[in-house]
C-alpha positions as CSV (number, residue, x, y, z in Angstrom):
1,X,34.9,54.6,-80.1
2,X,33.9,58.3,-79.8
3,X,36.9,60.2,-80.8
4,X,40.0,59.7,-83.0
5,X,43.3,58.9,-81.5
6,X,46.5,57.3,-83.0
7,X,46.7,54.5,-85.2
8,X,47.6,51.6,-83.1
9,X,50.9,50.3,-83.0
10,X,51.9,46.5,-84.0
11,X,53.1,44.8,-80.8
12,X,54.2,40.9,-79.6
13,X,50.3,40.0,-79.3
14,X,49.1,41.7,-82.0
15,X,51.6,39.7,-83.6
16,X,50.2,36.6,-81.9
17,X,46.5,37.0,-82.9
18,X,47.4,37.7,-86.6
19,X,49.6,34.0,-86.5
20,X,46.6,32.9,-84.3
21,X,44.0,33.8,-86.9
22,X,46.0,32.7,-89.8
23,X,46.5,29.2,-89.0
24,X,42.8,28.8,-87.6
25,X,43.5,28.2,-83.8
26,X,40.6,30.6,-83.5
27,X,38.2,31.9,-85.9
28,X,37.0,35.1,-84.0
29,X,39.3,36.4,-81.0
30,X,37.3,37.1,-77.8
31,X,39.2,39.2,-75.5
32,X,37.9,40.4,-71.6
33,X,38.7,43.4,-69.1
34,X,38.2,41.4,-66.0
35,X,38.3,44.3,-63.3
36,X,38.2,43.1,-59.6
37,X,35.4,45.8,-58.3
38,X,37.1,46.7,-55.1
39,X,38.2,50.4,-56.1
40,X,38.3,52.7,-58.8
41,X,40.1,52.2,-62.0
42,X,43.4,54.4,-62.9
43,X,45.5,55.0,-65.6
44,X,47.1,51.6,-65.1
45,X,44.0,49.8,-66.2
46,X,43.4,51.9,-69.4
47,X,46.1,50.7,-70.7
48,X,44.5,47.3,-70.5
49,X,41.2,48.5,-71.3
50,X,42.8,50.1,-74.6
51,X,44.6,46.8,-75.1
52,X,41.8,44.1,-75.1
53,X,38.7,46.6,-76.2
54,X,41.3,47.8,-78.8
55,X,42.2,44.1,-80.2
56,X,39.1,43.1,-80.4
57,X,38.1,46.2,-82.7
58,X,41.3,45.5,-84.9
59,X,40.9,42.1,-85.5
60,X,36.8,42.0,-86.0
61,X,36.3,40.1,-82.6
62,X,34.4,40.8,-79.1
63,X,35.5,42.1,-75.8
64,X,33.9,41.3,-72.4
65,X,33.5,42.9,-69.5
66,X,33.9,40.9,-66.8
67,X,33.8,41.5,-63.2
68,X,35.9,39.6,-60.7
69,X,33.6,39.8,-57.9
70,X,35.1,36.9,-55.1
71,X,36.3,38.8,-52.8
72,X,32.6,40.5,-51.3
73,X,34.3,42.0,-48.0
74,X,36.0,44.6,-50.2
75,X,33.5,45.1,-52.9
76,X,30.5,46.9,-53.6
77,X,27.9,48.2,-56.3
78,X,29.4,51.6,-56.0
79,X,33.0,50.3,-57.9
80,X,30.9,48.2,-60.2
81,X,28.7,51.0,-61.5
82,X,32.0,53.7,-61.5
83,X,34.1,51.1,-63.5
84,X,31.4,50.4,-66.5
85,X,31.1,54.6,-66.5
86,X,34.9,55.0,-66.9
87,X,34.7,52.2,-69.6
88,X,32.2,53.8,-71.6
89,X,33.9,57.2,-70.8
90,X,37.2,56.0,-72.2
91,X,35.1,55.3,-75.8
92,X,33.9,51.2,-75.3
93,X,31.4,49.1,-75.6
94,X,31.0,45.8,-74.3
95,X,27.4,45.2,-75.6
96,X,25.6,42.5,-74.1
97,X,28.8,41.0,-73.4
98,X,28.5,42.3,-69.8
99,X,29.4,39.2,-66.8
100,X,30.5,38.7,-63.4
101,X,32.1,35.3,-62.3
102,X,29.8,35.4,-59.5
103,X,27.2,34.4,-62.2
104,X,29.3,31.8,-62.3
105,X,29.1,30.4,-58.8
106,X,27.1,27.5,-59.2
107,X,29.4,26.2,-62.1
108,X,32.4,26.5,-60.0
109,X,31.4,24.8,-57.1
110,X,29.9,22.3,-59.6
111,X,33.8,22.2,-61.1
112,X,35.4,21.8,-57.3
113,X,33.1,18.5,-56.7
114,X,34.6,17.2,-60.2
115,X,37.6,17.8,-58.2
116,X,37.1,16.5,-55.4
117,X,35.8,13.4,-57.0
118,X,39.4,12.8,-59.3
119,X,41.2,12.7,-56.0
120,X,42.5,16.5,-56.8
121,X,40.8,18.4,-53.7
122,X,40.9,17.8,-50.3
123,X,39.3,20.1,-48.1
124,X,42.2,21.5,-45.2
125,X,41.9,22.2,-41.5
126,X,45.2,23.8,-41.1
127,X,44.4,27.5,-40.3
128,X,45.9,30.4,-42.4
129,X,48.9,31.3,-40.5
130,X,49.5,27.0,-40.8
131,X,49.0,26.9,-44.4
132,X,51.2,29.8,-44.7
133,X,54.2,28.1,-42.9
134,X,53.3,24.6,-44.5
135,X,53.4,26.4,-47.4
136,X,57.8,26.8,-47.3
137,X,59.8,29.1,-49.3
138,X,61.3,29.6,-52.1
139,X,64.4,27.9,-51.5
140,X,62.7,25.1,-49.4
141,X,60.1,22.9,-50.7
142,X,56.4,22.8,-48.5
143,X,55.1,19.8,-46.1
144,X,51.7,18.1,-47.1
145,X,48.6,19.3,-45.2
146,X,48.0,16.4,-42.3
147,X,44.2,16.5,-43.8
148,X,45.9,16.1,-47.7
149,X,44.8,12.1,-47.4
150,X,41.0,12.7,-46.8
151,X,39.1,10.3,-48.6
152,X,36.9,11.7,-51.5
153,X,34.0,10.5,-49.3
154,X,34.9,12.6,-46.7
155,X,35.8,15.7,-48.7
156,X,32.8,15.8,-50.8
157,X,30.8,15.3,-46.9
158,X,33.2,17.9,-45.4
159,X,32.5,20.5,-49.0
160,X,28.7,20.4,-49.1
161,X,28.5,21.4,-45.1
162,X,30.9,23.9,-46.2
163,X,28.5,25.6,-48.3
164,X,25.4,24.9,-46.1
165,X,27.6,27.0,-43.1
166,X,28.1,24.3,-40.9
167,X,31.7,25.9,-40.5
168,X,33.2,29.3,-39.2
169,X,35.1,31.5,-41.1
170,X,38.9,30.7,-41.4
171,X,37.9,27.2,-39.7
172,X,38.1,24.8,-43.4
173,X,39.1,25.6,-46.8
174,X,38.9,24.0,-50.0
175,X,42.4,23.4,-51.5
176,X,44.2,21.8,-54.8
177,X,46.2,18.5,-54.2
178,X,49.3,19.6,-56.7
179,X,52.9,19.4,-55.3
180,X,54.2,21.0,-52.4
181,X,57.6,20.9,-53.5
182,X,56.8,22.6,-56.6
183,X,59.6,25.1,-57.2
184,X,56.5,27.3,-58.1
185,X,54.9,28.2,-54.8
186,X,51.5,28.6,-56.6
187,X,50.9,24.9,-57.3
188,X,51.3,24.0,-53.7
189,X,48.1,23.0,-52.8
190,X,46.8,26.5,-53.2
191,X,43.4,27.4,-51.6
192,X,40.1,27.3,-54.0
193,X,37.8,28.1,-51.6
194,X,37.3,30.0,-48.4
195,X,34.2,30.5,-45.9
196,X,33.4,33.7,-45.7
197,X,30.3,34.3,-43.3
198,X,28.2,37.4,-43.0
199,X,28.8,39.7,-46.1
200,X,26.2,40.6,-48.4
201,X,27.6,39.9,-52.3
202,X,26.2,42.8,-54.3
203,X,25.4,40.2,-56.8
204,X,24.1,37.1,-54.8
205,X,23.1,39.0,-51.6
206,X,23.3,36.4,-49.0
207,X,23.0,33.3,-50.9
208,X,26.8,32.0,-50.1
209,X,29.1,32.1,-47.3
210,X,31.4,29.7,-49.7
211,X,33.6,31.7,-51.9
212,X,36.2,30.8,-54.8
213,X,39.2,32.4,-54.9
214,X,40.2,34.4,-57.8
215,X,43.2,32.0,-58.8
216,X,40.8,29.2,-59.4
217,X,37.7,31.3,-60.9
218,X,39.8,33.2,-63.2
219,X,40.4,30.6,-65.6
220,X,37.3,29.2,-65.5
221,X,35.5,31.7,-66.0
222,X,37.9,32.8,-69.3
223,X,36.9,29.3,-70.3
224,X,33.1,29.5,-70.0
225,X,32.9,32.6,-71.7
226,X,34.9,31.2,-74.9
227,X,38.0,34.0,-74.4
228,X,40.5,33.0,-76.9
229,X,43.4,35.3,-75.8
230,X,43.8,36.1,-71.6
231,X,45.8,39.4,-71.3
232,X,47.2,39.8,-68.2
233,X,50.0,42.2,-66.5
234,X,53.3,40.5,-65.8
235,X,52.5,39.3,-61.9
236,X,50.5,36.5,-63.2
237,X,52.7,35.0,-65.5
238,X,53.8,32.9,-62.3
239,X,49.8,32.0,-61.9
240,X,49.7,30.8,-65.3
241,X,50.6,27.0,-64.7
242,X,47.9,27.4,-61.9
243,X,45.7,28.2,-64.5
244,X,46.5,25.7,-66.8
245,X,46.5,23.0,-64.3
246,X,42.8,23.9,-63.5
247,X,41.5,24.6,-67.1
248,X,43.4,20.7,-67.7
249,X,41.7,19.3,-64.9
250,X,37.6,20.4,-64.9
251,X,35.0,19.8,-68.0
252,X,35.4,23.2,-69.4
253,X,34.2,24.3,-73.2
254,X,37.5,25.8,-74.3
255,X,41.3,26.2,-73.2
256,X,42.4,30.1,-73.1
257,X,45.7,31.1,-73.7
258,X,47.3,33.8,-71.3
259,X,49.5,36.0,-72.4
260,X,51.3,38.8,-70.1
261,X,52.9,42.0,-70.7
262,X,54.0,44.5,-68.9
263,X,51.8,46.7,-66.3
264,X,51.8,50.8,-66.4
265,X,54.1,52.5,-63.9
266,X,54.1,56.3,-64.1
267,X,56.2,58.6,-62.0
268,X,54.8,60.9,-59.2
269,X,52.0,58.5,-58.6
270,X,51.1,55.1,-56.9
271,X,49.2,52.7,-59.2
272,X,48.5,50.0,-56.6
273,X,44.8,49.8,-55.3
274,X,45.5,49.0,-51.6
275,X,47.8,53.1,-52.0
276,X,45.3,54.5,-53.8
277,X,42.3,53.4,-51.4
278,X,44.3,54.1,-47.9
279,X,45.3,57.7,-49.9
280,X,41.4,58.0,-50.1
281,X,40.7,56.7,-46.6
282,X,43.4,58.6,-44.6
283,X,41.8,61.7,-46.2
284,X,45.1,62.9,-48.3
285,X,43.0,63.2,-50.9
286,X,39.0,63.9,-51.7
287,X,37.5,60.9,-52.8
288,X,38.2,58.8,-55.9
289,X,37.6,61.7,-58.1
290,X,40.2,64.0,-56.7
291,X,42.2,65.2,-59.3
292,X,45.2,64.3,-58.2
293,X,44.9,60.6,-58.4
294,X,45.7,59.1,-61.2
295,X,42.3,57.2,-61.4
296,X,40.3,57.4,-64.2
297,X,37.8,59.6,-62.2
298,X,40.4,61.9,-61.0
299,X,41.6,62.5,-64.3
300,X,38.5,63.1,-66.0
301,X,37.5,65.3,-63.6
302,X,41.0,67.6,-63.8
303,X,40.1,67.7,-67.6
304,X,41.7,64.7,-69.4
305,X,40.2,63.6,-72.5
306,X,39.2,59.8,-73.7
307,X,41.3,60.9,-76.5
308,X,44.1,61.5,-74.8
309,X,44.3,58.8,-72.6
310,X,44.2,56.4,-75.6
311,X,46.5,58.5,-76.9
312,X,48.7,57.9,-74.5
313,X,48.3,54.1,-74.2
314,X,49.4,53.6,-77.6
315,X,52.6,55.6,-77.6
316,X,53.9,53.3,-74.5
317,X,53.5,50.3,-76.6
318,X,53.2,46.9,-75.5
319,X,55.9,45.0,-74.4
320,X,57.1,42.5,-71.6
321,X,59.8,44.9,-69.8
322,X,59.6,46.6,-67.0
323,X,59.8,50.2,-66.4
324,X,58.9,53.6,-65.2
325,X,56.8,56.2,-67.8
326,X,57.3,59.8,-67.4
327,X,54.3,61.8,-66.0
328,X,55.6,64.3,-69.2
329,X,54.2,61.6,-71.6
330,X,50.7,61.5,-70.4
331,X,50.2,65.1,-69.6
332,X,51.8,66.0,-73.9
333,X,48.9,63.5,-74.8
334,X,46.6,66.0,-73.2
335,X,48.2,69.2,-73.9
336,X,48.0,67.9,-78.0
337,X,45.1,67.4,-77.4
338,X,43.4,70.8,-76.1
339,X,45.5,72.8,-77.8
340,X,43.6,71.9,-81.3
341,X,40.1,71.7,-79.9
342,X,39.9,74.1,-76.1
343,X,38.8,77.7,-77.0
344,X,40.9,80.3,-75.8
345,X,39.0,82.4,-72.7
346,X,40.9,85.6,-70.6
347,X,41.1,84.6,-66.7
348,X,43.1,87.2,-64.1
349,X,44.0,85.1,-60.9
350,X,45.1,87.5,-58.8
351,X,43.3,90.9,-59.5
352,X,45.0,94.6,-59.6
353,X,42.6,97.1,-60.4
354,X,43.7,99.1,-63.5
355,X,41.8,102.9,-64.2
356,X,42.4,104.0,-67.5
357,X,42.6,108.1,-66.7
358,X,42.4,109.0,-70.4
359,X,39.4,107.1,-71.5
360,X,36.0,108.8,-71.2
361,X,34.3,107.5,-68.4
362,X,30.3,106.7,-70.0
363,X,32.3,104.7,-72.8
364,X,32.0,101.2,-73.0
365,X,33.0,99.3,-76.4
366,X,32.7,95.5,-77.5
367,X,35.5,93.9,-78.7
368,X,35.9,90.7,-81.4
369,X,38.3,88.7,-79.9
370,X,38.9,85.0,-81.1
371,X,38.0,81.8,-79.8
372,X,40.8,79.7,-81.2
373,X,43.9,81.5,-83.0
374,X,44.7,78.4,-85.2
375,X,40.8,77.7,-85.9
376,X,38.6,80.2,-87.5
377,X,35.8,77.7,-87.1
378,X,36.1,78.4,-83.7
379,X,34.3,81.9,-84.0
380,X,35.0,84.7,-81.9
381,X,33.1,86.5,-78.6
382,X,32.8,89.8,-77.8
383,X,34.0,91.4,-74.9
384,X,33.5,94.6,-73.5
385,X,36.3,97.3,-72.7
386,X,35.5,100.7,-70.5
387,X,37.8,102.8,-67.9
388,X,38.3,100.1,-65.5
389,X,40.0,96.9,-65.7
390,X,41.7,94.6,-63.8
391,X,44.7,92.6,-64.8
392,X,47.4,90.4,-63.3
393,X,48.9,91.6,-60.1
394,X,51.9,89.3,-61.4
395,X,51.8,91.5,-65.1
396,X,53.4,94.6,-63.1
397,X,56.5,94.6,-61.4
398,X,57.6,97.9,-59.3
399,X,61.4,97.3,-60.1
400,X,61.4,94.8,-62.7
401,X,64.4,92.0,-62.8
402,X,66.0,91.5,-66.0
403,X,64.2,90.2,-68.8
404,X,61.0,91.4,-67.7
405,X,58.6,92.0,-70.4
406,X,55.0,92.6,-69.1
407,X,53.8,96.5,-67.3
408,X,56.5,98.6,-65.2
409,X,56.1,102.2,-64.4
410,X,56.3,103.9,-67.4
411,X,56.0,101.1,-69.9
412,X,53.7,100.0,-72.0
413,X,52.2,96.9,-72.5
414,X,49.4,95.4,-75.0
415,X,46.1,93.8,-73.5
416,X,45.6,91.0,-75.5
417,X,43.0,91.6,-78.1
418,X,43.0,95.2,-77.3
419,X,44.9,98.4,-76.9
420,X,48.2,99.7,-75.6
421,X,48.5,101.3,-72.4
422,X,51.2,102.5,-70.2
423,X,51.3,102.5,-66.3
424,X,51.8,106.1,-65.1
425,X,50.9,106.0,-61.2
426,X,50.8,103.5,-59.0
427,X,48.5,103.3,-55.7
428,X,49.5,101.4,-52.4
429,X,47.2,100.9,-49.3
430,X,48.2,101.5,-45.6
431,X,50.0,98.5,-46.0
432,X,52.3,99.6,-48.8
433,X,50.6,97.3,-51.1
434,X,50.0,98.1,-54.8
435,X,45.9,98.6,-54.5
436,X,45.4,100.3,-57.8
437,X,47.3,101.3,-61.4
438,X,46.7,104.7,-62.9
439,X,47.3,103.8,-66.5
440,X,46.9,105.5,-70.0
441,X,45.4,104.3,-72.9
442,X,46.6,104.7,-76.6
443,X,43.2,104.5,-78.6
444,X,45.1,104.6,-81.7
445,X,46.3,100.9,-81.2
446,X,43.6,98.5,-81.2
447,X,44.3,95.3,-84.1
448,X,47.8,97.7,-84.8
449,X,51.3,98.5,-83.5
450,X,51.9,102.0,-82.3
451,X,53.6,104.7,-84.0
452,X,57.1,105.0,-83.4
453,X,57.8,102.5,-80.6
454,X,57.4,98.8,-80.2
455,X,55.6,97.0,-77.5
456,X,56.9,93.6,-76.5
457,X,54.4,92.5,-73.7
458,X,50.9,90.8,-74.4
459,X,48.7,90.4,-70.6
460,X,45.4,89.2,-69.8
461,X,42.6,91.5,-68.4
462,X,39.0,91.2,-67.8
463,X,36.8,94.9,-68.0
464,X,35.1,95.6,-64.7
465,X,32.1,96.6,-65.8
466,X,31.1,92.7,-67.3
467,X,33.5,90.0,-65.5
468,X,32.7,87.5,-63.1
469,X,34.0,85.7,-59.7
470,X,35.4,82.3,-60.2
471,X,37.7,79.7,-57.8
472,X,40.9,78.7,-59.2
473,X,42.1,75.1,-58.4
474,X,45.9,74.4,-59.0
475,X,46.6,70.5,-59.6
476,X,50.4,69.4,-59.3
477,X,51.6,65.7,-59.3
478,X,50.7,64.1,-56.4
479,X,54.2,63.2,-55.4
480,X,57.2,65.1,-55.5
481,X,59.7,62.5,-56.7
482,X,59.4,60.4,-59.6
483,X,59.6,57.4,-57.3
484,X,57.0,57.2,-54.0
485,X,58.5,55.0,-50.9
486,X,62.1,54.6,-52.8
487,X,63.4,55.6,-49.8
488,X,61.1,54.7,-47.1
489,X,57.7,55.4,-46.1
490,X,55.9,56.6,-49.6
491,X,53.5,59.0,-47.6
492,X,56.6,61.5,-46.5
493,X,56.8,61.9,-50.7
494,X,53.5,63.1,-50.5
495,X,53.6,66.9,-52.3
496,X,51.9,69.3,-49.9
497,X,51.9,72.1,-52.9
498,X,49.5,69.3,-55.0
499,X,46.4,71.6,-54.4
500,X,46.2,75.7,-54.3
501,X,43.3,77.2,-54.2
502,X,42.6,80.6,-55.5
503,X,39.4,82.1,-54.3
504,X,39.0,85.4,-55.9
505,X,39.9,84.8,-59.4
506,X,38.3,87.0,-62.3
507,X,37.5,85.6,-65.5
508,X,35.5,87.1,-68.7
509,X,31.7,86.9,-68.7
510,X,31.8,84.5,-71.6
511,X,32.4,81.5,-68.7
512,X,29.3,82.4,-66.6
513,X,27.2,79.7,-68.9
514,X,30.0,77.0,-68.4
515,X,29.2,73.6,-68.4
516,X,30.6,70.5,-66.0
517,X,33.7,69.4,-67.8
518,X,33.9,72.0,-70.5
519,X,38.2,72.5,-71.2
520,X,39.1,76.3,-71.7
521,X,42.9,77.7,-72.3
522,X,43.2,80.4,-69.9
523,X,46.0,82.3,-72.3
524,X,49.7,82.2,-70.8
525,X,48.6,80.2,-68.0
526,X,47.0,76.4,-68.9
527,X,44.4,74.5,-69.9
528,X,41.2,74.3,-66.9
529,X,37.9,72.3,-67.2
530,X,34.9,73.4,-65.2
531,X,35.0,71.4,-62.0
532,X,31.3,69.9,-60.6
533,X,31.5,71.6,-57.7
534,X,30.7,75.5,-59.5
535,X,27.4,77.2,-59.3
536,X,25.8,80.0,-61.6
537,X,26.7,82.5,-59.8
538,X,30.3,81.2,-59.2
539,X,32.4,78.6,-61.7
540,X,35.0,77.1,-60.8
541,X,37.9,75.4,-62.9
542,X,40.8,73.2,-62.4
543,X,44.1,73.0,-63.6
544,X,44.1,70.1,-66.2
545,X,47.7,70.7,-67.3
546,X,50.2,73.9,-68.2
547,X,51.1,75.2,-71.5
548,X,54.6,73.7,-71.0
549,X,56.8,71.1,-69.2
550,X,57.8,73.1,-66.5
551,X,58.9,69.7,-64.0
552,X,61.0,68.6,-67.2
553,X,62.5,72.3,-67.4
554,X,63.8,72.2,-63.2
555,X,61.3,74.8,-62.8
């Protein structure tokens, strides 16, 4: 991995591997992230990624990565190629241990004819709205398919015109004789394989129109690949006698074990695919990198680290219970995070021009400020400081409520890094608007307190003379209840304050040279990265996280 994160905890297959080792079930554990690559990763599949990849680095073993790819209408080269970049973003390498179960294709249909032949597929005419009602229900056991009886003559006959495209789509299937009054709907007769005309496989192109479903490739291809522990999410622990009763059934090299623990949920999100891509498609969102999501794109993108993420994976732990993380967890992981390593910059977001009458108009001085206040290492920039300045329009309140500690007229304040000064006249326009602060300047308080008096207030500026233009972009969580669709249609929880843009943002002329993804602290407001879409002449920066919990605070 690339960066440090916590020491990872001991869990219930951690345990499992060390008992599994010990006794010699297996001499080398060989885990997989087996990604279906119909979308974009989120946060939900880091934790998995952390868990297998993780393992496998503990315990001295190997991690594949393996694609899922059965399902061609809803997959394409462009999820392939963004899920090995957030893998590798996130700190792993999967070597040459890189496979896609369509590379097993030929093996599996190879497998269904050894099926076929045991008497243990038949191949079904029942349509899928038939197979779904022969299917019954929980509480009622299912009827036999009236095509369950085929001889293997006939299914192996039926099967190979299958695969030559002899058949329409939704006309045949290929489907497991197991027992349709299994109390576990999964064993009856599920389908294997499905025709599927007219899609181009970014893998195989157009050399199928026969494809296995994931229930019966799955195991197979854990099996072929030698993985000694399958980690999967809690949904397919009913799948897992499916799985077994295929692995028991076909000439595979080796018998997995599955093991399932619990999936991610984190409040003010959705973390199911089919959300994330119709959030995406309806246009609530910009793409799979908007940084709102909670995919791994989106996240990088708003500023998250690989560091924090892992982070953040360990501290949930593993376990087999259900239940909900707070956002608050994942965004501390981050704040930790860039508050040790993100160097400290000045940014004014909404500018109020500030004329400093007393100091001498042709002076212009560079000040040391520094980069990091708790690392030295860090270094320092210089700034410059003249007779105009702009600071916060929110630093100065007219009539101040209580408590206020920043400019009012006739108070003084401390520009961070620099001197004193005191607001003696304000300026409105036409409008009655503040358009400009006639201030004051005590030269005798740069790096010390004044004589006499004490100053409370510390606010941002940026010197007029030397800043730059720069668009402000203000992430919130997506969602704004913990809980999206608990009470009905999850779009309505939608936040419509997710995004604000500010447009005419000033910041110090240290950030003209930024680079994509670069983190800054923007002091008393957050933490920002430098989003892809600035220029030169024009940065722009988005709002990884705050300096504090304000959702956990009611604010």
């Amino acid at each position: 991995m690339t960066e440090a994160s916590e020491t990872p905890r001991t869990h219930f297959i951690h345990q499992i591997i060390e008992t599994d080792l010990a006794s010699g079930r297996c001499q080398r554990i060989v885990t997989r992230f087996p990604p279906e690559p119909n979308g974009y990763l989120h946060i939900g599949h880091a934790k998995s990624i952390v868990l297998n990849f993780g393992l496998a680095e503990t315990f001295g073993g190997v991690c594949n990565l393996r694609f899922d790819d059965t399902n061609p209408h809803k997959e394409n080269i462009e999820y392939v190629e963004a899920i090995k970049r957030d893998v590798r973003w996130l700190g792993y390498d999967w070597g040459e241990r890189l496979y896609f179960a369509s590379d097993y294709f030929e093996q599996l249909y190879q497998f269904a004819i050894e099926l076929i032949h045991k008497g243990l597929a038949y191949v079904c005419d029942l349509s899928v709205e038939e197979v779904r009602a022969y299917r019954g229900t929980l509480t009622e056991p299912g009827r036999n398919s009236p095509w369950r009886d085929r001889s293997v003559e006939e299914n192996l006959d039926l099967f190979q015109r299958m695969r030559a495209g002899e058949f329409p789509d939704g006309s045949r299937t290929l489907r497991a004789k197991i027992d349709m009054a299994s109390p576990n709907i999964n064993l009856r007769d599920p389908v294997l394989y499905r025709i599927k005309h007219g899609v181009i496989h970014h893998q195989t192109g157009d050399a199928w129109c026969l494809y296995p479903t994931y229930d019966y490739t799955h195991p197979i291809s854990d099996a072929l690949e030698g993985v000694t522990h399958s980690l999967c999410t809690l949904e397919f622990e009913d799948h897992r006698p499916l799985y077994d009763w295929v692995i028991e059934h076909v000439s595979v090299p080796s018998r997995p074990r599955q093991y399932e623990f619990s999936r991610l949920n984190l409040e003010y999100t959705v973390m199911s695919k089919r959300r994330l891509t119709e959030l995406v498609d309806e246009g609530h969102v910009k793409g799979w990198d908007d940084p709102r999501l909670p995919t791994l794109a989106g996240l990088r993108r708003r500023g998250y680290t690989p560091c924090a993420i892992r982070t953040f994976c360990e501290r949930i732990g593993i376990t087999k219970s259900e239940g909900r993380v707070e956002m608050a967890m994942l965004e501390n992981a981050i704040r930790e995070d860039l508050d040790a390593t993100a160097p400290r910059r000045l940014a004014v977001f909404y500018p109020l021009k500030v004329v400093l009458v007393n100091y001498p108009e042709e002076r212009l001085e560079w000040l040391e400020l520094s980069n990091h206040p708790k690392d030295p290492a860090q270094g320092t920039r210089r700034l410059s400081f003249g007779r105009v300045l702009y600071i916060d329009r929110r630093d100065f309140e007219e009539h101040p409520p209580k408590g206020f500690k920043r400019l009012t007229p006739g108070g003084e304040v401390r520009l961070r890094g620099a001197y004193v000064i005191r607001a003696d006249e304000l300026i409105k326009d036409d409008s009655g608007e503040i358009s400009e602060l006639r201030c004051s300047v005590d030269l005798d308080t740069l790096g010390k307190d004044p004589q006499g008096r004490k100053v409370k207030g510390v606010i941002q500026w940026v010197s007029a003379a030397h800043t730059i233009p720069a668009e402000i972009r203000l992430y919130d969580r997506l969602f704004r209840v913990p809980v999206p669709g608990a009470d009905g249609d999850w779009r309505a929880d939608l936040n419509p304050h997710a995004l604000k843009v500010i447009h005419n943002a000033l910041v110090e002329p240290s950030l003209a040279q930024v680079e994509v993804g670069e983190r800054f602290q923007f002091e008393r407001e957050g933490y920002f990265t430098v989003d892809p879409d600035s220029t030169p002449t024009r940065p722009v920066f988005n709002l990884t996280v705050g300096l504090r919990d304000t959702w956990g605070r009611g604010a």
